[in-house]
C-alpha positions as CSV (number, residue, x, y, z in Angstrom):
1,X,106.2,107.7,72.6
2,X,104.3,105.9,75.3
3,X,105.1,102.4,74.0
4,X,108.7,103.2,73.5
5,X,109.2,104.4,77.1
6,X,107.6,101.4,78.5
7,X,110.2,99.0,75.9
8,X,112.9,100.8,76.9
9,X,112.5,101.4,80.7
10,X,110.0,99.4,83.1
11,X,107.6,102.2,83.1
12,X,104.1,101.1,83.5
13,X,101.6,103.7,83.0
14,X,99.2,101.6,85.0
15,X,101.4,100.8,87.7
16,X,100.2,101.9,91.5
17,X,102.4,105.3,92.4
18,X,102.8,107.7,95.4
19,X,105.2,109.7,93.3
20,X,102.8,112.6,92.4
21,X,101.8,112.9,96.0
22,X,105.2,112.5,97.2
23,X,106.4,115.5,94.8
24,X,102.7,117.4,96.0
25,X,104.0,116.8,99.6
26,X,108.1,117.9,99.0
27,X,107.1,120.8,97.3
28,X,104.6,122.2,99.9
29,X,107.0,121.6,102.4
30,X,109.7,123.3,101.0
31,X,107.6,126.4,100.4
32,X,106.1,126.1,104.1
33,X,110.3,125.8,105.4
34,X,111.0,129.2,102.7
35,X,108.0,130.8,104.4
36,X,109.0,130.7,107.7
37,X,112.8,131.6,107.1
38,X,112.0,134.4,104.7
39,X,109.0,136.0,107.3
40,X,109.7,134.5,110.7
41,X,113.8,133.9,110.3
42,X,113.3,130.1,111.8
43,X,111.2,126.7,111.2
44,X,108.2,127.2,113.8
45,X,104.9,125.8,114.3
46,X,103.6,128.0,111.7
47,X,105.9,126.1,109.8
48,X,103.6,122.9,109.7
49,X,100.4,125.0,109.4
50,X,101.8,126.3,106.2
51,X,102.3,122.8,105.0
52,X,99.2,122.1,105.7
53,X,97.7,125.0,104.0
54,X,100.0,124.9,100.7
55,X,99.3,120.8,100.7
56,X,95.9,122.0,100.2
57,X,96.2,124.3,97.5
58,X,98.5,122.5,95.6
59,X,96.0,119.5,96.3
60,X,92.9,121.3,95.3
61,X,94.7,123.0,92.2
62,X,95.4,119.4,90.8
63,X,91.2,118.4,91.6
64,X,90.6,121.5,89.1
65,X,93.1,120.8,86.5
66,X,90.4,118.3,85.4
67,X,87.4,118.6,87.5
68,X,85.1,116.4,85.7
69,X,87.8,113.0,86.0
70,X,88.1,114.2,89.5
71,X,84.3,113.8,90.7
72,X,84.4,110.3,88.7
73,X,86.9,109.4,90.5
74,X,85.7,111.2,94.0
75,X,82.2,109.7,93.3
76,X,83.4,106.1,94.1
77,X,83.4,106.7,97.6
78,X,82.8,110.2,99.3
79,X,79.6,109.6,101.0
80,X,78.3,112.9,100.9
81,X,79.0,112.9,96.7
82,X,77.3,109.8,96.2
83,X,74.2,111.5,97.7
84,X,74.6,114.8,96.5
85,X,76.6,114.8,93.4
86,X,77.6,119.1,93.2
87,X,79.5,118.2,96.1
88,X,82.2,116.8,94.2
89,X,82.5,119.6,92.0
90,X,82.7,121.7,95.4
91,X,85.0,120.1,97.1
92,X,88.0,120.8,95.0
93,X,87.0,124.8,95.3
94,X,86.3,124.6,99.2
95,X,89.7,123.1,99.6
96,X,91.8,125.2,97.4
97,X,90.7,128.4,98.9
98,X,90.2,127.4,102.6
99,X,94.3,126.8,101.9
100,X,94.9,129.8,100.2
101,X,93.2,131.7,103.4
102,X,94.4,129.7,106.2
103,X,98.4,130.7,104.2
104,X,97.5,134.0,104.8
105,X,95.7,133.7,108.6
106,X,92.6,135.2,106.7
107,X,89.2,135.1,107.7
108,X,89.7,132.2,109.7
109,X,86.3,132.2,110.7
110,X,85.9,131.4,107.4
111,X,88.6,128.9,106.1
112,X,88.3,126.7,109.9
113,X,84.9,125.8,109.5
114,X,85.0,124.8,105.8
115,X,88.0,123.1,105.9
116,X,86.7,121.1,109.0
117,X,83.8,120.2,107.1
118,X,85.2,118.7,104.1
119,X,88.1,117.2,106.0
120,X,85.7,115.2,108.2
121,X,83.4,113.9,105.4
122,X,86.9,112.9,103.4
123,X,88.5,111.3,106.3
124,X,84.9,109.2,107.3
125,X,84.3,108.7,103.3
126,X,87.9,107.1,102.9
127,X,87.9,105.3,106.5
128,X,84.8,103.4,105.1
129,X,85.6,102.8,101.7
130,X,89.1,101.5,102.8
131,X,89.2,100.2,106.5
132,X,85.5,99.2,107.0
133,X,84.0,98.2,103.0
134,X,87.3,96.8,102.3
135,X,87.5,98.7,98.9
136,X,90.2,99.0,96.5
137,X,90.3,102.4,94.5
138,X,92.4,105.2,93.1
139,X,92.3,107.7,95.4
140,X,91.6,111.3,93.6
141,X,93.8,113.5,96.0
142,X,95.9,114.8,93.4
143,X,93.2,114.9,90.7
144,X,91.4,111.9,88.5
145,X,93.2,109.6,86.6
146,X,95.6,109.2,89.2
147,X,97.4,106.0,90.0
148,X,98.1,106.6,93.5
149,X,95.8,103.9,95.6
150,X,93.3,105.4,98.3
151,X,94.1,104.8,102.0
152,X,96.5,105.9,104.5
153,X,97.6,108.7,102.3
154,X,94.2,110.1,101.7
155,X,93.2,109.6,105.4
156,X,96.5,111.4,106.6
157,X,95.7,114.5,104.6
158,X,91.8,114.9,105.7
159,X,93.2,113.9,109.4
160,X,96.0,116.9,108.8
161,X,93.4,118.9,107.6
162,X,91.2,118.6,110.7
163,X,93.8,119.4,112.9
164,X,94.7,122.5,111.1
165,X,91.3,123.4,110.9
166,X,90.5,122.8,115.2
167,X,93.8,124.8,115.7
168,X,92.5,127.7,114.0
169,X,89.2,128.0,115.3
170,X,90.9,127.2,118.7
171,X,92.7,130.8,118.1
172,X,89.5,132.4,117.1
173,X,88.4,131.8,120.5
174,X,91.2,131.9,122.8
């Protein structure tokens, strides 16, 4: 079937692709704009805090679809990983439920710190693999065996991540 579709179209299962995260991303966001009609009656800056959130459940669901070519993937460059190779298989786990808390506004005293923690070590692991090593690699944002390439994507989403993260321990305090 495979070799049919690439004779008949110019698919190329090898080819470099944002289309999985680009699909990740339209599908959090509609759910973050149907969240914030259906409970709040207008788009609000909870709006983009539920992106964030659902971007990271929807992103950590794909890591755990098939955990063991995600950590292949994820031990390439995540500097903690490399050194401490259950990290990788926590990661995923860490990030889908910090999202599913910080949905709900739960336990933020929780989900903040996590999140913070896992975002920072992704956003320095890619920044070095990509900007400083000059590495090219897959990225394994949406899971191993991905096509899409690491980089401004993958920075973006630990960066996003952060913020989130700051913002709610910001309202744990204030």
């Amino acid at each position: 079937m495979t070799d049919l579709r690439e004779k008949l179209t110019d698919w190329d299962p090898k080819a470099t692709t944002y289309k999985p995260v680009i699909y990740l991303f339209a599908v959090a966001a509609a759910t973050a704009v149907a969240l914030s009609i259906g409970f709040l009656g207008t788009i609000t800056w909870q709006t983009v805090g539920w992106f964030i959130s659902v971007s990271m459940i929807l992103l950590g669901m794909q890591k755990l679809r098939d955990i063991e070519s995600f950590t292949t993937m994820f031990l390439n460059y995540d500097v903690v990983a490399r050194k401490w190779v259950p990290y990788a298989y926590i990661y995923p786990w860490v990030e889908t439920g910090a999202g599913i808390l910080m949905t709900g506004m739960l336990l933020k005293w929780l989900s903040a710190p996590a999140a913070l923690i896992v975002s920072t070590i992704g956003a320095w692991s890619v920044f070095k693999a990509v900007y400083l090593d000059r590495r090219e690699l897959k990225c394994a944002c949406v899971g191993g065996g991905s096509n899409v390439p690491l980089g401004f994507v993958s920075l973006t989403e630990n960066l996003a991540m952060m913020g989130m993260s700051i913002v709610m321990l910001l309202q744990i305090v204030v």
